[in-house]
C-alpha positions as a LaTeX table, in Angstrom:
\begin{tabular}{lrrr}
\hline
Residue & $x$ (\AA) & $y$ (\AA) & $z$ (\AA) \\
\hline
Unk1 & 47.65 & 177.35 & 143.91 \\
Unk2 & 44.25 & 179.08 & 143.31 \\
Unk3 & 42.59 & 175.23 & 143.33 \\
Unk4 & 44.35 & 174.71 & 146.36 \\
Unk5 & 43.60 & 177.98 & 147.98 \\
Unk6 & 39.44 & 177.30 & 147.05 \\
Unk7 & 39.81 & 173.81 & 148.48 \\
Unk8 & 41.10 & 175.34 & 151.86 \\
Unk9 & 37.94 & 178.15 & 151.90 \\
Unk10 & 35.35 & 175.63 & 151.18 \\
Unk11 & 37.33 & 173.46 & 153.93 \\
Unk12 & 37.30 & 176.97 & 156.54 \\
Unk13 & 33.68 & 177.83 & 155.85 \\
Unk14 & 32.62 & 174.08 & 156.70 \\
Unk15 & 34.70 & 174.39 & 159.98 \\
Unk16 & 37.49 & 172.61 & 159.30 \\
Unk17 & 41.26 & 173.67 & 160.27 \\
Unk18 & 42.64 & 173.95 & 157.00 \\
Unk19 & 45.49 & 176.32 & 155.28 \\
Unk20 & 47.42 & 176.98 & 152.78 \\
Unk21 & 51.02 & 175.24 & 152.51 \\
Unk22 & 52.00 & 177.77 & 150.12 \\
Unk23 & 53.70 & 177.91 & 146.74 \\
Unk24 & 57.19 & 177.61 & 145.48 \\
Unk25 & 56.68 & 178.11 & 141.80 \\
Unk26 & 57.01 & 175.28 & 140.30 \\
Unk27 & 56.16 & 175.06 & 136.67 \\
Unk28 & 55.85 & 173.54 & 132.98 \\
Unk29 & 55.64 & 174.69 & 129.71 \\
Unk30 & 56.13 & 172.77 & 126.28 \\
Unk31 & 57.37 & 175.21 & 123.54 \\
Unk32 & 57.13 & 173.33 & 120.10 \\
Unk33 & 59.69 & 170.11 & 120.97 \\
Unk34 & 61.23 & 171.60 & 124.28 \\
Unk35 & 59.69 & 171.15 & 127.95 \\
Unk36 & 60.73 & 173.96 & 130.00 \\
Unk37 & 60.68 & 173.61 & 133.67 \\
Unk38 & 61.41 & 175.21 & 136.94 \\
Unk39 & 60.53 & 175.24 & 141.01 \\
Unk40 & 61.76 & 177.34 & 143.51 \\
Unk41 & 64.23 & 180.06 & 143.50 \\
Unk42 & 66.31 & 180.80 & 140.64 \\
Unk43 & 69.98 & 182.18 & 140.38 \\
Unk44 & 68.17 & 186.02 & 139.91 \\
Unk45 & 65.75 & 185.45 & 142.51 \\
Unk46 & 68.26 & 184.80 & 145.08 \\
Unk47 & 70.45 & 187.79 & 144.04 \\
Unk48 & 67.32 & 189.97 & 144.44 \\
Unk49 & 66.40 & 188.19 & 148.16 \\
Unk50 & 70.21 & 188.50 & 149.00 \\
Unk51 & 70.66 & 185.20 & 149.70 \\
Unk52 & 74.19 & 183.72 & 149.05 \\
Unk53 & 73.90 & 180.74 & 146.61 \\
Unk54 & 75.43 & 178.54 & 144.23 \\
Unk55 & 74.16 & 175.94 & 141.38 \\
Unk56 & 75.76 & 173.34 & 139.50 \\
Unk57 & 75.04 & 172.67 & 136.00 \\
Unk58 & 74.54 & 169.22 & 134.05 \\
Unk59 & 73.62 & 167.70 & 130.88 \\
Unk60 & 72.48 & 164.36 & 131.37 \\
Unk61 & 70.38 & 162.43 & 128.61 \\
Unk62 & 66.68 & 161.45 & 129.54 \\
Unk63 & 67.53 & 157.93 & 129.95 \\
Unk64 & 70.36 & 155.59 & 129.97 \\
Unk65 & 72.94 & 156.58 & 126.71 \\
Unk66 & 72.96 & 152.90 & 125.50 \\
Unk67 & 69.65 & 152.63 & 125.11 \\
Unk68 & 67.69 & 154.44 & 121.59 \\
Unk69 & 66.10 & 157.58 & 121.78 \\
Unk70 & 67.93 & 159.24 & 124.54 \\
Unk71 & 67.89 & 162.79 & 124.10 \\
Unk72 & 70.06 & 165.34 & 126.34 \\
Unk73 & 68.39 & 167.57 & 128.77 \\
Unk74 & 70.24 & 170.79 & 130.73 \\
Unk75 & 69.56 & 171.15 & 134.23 \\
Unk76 & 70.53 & 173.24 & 137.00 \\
Unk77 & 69.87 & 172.92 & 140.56 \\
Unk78 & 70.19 & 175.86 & 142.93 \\
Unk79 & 71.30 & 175.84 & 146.54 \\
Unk80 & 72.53 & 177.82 & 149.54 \\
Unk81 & 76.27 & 178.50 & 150.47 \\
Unk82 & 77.40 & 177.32 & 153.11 \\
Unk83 & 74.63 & 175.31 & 154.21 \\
Unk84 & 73.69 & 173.89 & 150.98 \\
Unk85 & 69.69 & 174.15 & 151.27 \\
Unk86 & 68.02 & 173.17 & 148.31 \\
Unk87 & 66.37 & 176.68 & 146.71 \\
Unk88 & 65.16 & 175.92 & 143.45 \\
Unk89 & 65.95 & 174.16 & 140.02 \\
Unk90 & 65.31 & 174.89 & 136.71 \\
Unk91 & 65.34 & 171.98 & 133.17 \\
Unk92 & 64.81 & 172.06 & 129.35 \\
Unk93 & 64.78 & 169.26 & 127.44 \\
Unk94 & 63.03 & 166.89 & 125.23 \\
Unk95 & 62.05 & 163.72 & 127.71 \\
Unk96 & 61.92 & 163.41 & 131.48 \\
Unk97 & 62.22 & 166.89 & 132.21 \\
Unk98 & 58.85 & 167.10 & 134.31 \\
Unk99 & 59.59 & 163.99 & 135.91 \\
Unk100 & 63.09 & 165.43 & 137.52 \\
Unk101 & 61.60 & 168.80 & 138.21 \\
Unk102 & 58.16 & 167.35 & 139.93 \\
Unk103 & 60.89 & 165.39 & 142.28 \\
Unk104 & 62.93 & 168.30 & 142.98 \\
Unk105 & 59.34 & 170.31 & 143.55 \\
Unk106 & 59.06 & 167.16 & 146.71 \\
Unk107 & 62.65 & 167.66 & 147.75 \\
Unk108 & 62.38 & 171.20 & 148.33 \\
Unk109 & 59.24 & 171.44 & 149.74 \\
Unk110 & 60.23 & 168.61 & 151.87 \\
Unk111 & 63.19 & 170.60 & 153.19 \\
Unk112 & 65.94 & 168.48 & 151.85 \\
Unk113 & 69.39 & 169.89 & 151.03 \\
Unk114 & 71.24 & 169.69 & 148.12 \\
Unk115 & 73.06 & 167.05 & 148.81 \\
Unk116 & 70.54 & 164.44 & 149.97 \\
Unk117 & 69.09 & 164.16 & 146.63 \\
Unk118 & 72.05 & 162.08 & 145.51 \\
Unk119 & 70.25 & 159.21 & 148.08 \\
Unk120 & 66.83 & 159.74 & 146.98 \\
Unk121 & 66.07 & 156.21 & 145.80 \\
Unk122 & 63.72 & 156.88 & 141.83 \\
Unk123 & 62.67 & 153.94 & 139.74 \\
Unk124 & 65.04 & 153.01 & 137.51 \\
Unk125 & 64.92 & 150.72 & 134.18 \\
Unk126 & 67.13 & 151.71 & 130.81 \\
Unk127 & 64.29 & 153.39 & 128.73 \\
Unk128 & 63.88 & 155.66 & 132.08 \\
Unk129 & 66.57 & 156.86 & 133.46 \\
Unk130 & 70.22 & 155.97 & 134.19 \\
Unk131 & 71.66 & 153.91 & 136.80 \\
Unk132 & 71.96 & 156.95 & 138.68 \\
Unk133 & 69.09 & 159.70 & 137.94 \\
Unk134 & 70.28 & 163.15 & 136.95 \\
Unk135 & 68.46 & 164.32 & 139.77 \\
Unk136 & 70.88 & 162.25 & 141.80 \\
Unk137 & 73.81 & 163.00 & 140.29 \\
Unk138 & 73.33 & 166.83 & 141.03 \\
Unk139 & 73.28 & 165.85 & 144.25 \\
Unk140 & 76.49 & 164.24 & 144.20 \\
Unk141 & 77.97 & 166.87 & 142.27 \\
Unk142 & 76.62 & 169.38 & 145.21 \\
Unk143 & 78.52 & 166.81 & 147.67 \\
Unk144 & 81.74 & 167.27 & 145.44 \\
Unk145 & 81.64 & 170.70 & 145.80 \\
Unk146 & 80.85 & 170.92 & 149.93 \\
Unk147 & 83.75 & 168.30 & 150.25 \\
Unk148 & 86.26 & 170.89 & 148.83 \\
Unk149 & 86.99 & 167.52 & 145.95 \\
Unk150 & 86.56 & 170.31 & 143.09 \\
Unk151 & 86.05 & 173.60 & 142.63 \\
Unk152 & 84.07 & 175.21 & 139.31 \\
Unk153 & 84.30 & 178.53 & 137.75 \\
Unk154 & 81.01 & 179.71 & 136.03 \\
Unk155 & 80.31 & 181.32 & 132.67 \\
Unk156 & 80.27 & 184.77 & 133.15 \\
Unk157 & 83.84 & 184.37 & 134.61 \\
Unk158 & 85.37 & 183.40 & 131.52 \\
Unk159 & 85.78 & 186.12 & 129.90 \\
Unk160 & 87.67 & 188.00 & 132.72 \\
Unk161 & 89.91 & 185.06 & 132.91 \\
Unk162 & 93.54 & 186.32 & 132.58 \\
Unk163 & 95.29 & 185.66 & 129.23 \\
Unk164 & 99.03 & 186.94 & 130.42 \\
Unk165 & 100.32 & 183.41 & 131.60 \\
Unk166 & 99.09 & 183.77 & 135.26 \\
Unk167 & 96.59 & 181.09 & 134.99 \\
Unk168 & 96.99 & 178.10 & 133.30 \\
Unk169 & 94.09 & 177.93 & 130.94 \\
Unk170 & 93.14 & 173.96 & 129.67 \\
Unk171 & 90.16 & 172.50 & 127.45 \\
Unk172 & 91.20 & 168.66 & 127.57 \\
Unk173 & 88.51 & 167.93 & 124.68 \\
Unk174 & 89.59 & 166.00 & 121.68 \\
Unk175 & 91.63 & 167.53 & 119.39 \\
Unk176 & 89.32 & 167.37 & 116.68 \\
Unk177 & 86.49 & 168.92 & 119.26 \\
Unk178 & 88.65 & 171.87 & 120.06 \\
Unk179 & 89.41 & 172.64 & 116.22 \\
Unk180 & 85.73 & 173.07 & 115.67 \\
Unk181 & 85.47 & 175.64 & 118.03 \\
Unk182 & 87.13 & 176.51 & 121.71 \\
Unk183 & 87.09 & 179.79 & 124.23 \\
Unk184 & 90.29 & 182.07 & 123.19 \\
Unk185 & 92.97 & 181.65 & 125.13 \\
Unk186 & 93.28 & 178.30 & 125.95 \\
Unk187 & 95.12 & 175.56 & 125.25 \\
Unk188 & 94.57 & 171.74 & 123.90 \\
Unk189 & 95.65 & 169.23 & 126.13 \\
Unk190 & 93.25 & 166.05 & 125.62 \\
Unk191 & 92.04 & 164.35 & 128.95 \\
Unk192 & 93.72 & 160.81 & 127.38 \\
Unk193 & 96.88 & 162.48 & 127.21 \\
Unk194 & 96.90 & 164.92 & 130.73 \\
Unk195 & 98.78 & 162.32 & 132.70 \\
Unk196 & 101.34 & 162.27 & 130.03 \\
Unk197 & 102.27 & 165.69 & 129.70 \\
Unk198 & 101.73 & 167.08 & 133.33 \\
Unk199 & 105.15 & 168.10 & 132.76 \\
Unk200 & 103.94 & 170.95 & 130.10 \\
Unk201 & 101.95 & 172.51 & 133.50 \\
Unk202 & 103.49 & 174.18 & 136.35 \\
Unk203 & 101.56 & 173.22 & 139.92 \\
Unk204 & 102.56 & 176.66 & 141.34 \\
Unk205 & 99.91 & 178.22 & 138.90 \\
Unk206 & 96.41 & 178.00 & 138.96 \\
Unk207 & 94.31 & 175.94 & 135.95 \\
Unk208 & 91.16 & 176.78 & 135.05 \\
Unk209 & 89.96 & 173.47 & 132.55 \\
Unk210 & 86.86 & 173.50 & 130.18 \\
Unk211 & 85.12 & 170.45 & 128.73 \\
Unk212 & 81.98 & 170.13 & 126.58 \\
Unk213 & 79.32 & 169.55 & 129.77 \\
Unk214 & 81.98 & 169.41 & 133.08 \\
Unk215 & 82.52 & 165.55 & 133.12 \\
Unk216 & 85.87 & 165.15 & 131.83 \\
Unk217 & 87.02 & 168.74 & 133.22 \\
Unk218 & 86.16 & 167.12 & 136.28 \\
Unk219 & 88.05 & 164.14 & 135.69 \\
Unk220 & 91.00 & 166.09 & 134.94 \\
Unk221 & 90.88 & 168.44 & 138.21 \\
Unk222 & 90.42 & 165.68 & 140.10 \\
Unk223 & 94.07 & 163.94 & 138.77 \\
Unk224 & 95.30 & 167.47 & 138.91 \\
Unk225 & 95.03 & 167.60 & 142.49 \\
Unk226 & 96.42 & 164.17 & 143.01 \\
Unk227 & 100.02 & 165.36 & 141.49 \\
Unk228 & 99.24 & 168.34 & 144.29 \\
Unk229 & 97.88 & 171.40 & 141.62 \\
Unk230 & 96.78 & 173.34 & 144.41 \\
Unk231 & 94.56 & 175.79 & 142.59 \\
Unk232 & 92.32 & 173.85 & 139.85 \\
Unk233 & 88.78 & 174.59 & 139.29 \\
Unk234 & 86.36 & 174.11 & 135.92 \\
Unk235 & 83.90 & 175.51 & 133.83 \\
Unk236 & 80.44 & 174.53 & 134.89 \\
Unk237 & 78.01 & 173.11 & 132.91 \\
Unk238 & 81.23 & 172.86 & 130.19 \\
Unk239 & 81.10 & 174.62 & 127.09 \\
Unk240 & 77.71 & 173.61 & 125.86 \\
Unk241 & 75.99 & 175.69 & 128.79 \\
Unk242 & 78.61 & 178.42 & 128.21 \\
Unk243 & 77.78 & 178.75 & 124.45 \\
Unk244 & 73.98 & 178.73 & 124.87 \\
Unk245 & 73.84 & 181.43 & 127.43 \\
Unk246 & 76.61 & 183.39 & 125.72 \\
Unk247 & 74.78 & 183.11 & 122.43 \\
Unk248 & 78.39 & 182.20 & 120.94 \\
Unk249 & 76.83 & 180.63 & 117.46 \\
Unk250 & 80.35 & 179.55 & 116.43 \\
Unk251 & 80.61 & 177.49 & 119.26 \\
Unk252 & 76.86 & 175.69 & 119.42 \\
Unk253 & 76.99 & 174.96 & 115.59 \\
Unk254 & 80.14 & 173.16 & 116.18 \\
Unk255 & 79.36 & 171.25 & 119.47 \\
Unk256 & 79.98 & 168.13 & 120.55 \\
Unk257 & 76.58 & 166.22 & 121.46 \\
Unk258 & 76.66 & 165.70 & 125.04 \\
Unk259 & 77.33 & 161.64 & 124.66 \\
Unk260 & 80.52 & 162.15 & 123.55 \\
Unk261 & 81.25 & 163.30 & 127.00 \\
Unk262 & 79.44 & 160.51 & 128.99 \\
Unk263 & 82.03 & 158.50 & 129.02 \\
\hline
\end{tabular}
């Protein structure tokens, strides 16, 4: 911004009609093997402007899974309730995590929602990116959301989740992924075998599911609510973002890498 700021003096005192666009923030840092990465508002920033908001949380690799040397990134992008204006985003990862904030920097400043990134059109090739870009898919998970097709409970709900009966709590991992580590109080009810034994679950309650990044839980709310579960939402981000920020060690040493959930 300060380069920018001197271009538009030097550009005043010569006579011309220039300003400053202004800055949203955006920014990089490399810290030994991770890039960090952010632009715009975060979560805390918008609790400190007041502004009602929401994110959604994913864990896509850095290029298509079936090609080598894909390596998983976390990414969150932040928008407005209701009207779902893009506010901000924030990445860490190995590979690519520049190249999906520097296009959410252009989205935002562009005044795109949320929503329209899933039909922003990026290059795509295997050793690049996926068929559909993260960036896109956090659009589409944004457009999930605003549709009312699923609903998502975040992290720091978890723990005030009620472990009495009233709410039918569901990780739908593997089994041999929930031995190696799960939240307390929930049940094992593998996504292969939820259509099976729907009978074990009672539609008048509400079910909160859990994955290890949100795909499969979303799978599963999704066939909930086609045998009409009323009340089914899931952990965003899945476990893996729910372990890091908690700092539950138990859980991260034990994790599932993220392509065993890109399925």
């Amino acid at each position: 911004p300060a380069n920018k700021q001197g271009r538009v003096a030097a550009d005043v005192i010569c006579g011309l009609n220039s300003r400053f666009a202004g800055a949203q923030g955006t920014s990089v840092i490399k810290v030994f093997d991770l890039t960090a990465a952010a632009t715009g508002l975060s979560e805390a920033a918008c609790e400190r402007a007041g502004i009602a908001h929401d994110a959604v949380v994913l864990s896509p690799m850095s290029h298509a899974g079936y090609y080598p040397g894909g390596k998983v990134m976390t990414l969150k992008v932040v928008f407005e309730r209701e009207t779902y204006r893009l506010l901000g985003a924030q990445a860490i990862g190995y590979e690519g995590v520049d190249k999906r904030i520097d296009v959410l920097a252009t989205a935002l400043f562009a005044g795109l929602s949320a929503i329209q990134l899933k039909d922003l059109d990026l290059a795509y090739a295997p050793p690049y990116s996926s068929a559909k870009d993260p960036v896109n898919m956090a659009g589409f998970m944004v457009e999930n959301l605003a549709l009312g097709l699923v609903s998502q409970y975040r992290w720091d709900e978890v723990a005030d989740l009620p472990r009495d009966g009233s709410v039918q709590l569901i990780d739908i991992r593997t089994p041999a992924e929930f031995e190696r580590g799960a939240l307390p109080g929930f049940r094992n009810i593998p996504l292969d075998e939820l259509r099976e034994r729907l009978g074990e679950l009672d539609p008048a309650l509400p079910v909160r599911l859990v994955c290890q990044s949100g795909l499969r839980s979303y799978v599963a709310a999704r066939m909930l609510a086609g045998h009409e579960f009323a009340d089914v939402s899931h952990l965003a981000g899945g476990l893996r973002f729910h372990d890091i920020v908690t700092g539950d060690a138990r859980l991260i040493e034990h994790a599932t890498p993220c392509g065993a959930d890109a399925r």
